[in-house]
N, C-alpha and C positions, 0 to 999 in steps of 0.2 A: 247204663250208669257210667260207663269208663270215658264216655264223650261230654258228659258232667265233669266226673271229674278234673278233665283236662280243661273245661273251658274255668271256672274255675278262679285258677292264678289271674287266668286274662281278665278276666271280666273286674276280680281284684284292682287291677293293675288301673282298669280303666274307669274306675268308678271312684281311683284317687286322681283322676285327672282333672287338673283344676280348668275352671270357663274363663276362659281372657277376658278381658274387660276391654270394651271400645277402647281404645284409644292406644292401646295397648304395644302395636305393630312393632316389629322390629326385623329389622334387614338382615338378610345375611350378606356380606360380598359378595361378588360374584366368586361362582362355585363351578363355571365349567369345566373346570380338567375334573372334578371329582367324579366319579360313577356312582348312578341313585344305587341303592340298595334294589337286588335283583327279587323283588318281590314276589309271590305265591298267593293268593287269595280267591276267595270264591264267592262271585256275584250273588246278588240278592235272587237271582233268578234260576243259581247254582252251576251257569257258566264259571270257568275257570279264566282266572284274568292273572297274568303275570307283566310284568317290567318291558319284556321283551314284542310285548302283541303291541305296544305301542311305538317301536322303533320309527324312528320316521316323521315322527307328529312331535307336537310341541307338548307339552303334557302337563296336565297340571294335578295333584292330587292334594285332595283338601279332606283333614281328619276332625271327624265333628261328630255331633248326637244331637239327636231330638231335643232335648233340656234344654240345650245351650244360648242364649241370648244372641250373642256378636255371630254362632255359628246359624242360625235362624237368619240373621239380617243380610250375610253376605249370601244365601242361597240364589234367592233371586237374581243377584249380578254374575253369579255363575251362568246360572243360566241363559243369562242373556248374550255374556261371553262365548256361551257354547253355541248359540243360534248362531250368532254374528259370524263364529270365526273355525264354527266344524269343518265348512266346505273347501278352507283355506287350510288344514291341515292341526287343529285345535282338539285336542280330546281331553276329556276331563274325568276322571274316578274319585267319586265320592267313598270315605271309609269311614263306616259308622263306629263311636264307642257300645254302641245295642246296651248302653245301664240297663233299659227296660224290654229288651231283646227285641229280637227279630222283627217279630211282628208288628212293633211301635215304629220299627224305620223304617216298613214297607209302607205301614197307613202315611210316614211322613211323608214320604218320598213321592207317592200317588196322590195324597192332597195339595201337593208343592206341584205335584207337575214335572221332576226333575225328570228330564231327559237323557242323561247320561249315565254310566254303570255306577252303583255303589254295590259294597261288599261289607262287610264286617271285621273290624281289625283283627288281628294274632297279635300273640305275643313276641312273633320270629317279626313283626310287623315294626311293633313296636321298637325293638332291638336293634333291628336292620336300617333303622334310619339313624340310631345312637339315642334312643330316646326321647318321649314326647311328653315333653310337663305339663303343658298345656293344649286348649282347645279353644277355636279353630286353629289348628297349624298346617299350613297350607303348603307343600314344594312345587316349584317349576320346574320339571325337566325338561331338557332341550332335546331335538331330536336324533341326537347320538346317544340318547340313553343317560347324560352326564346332570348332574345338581347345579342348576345355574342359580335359585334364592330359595329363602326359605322366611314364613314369616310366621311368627304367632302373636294371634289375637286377630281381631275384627283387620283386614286391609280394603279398600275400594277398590271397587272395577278400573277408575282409572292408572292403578299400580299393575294391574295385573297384567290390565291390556295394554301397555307399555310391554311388559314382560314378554310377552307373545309374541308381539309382532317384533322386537329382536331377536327372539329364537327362532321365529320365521320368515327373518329377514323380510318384511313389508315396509 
């Protein structure tokens, strides 16, 4: 009961998260000197994923749920993202809002095909990026660990893969 309890707020928190709407995107500057939020979370598969196991790679973390319209449409360009550009130094973590728990994002994630880790958000999650109003909100971390953009709502692959190959220099 007291791991009820707790999840709880979060689940609260993420079930007033509102779905972006297409078109929606919006840029951040760039954000290099900033340092991402040193995250804690635990994969759908109950590996431990933190901020730090990605040092080195270009990184992209995208916050979505099964519900979501624009966060459904950009899956696929993740993915493909990820085939393209894993071997070149590209890793991606998916963080689910789980409205309809666990189990709904595993069946998503295995009907999608996604190859990459997802987890389930926190609320230190939430917090530690300064807050997420919306969904899909997507950050690029560069390979120093630092926030180099941040977008919410529906973005294309070709934004993103732009993004990448600056952070890893191609």
């Amino acid at each position: 009961m007291r791991n009820s309890t707790k999840l709880m707020p979060i689940l609260a928190a993420v079930l007033l998260l509102a779905c972006g709407s297409e078109g929606e995107t919006r840029q951040g500057a760039a954000l290099g000197s900033a340092p991402a939020y040193e995250f804690k979370l635990t994969s759908l598969d109950g590996t431990p994923v933190s901020l730090s196991d990605y040092r080195g790679k270009a990184l992209i973390v995208d916050v979505w749920d099964t519900w979501c319209p624009p966060c459904k449409k950009g899956i696929p360009e993740f993915i493909e993202l990820y085939n393209q550009y894993q071997s070149k130094g590209l890793e991606i973590l998916g963080v689910a809002g789980g409205r309809f728990g666990v189990e709904s994002v595993k069946q998503f994630v295995s009907e999608y095909g996604i190859p990459y880790d997802n987890a389930l958000v926190t609320e230190d999650f939430v917090t530690g990026f300064g807050g997420i109003r919306g969904i899909p909100t997507t950050f690029v971390i560069d390979t120093q660990g630092n926030l180099y953009r941040k977008y919410v709502g529906y973005t294309s692959k070709a934004i993103f893969e732009a993004d990448v190959k600056a952070v890893l220099a191609l």
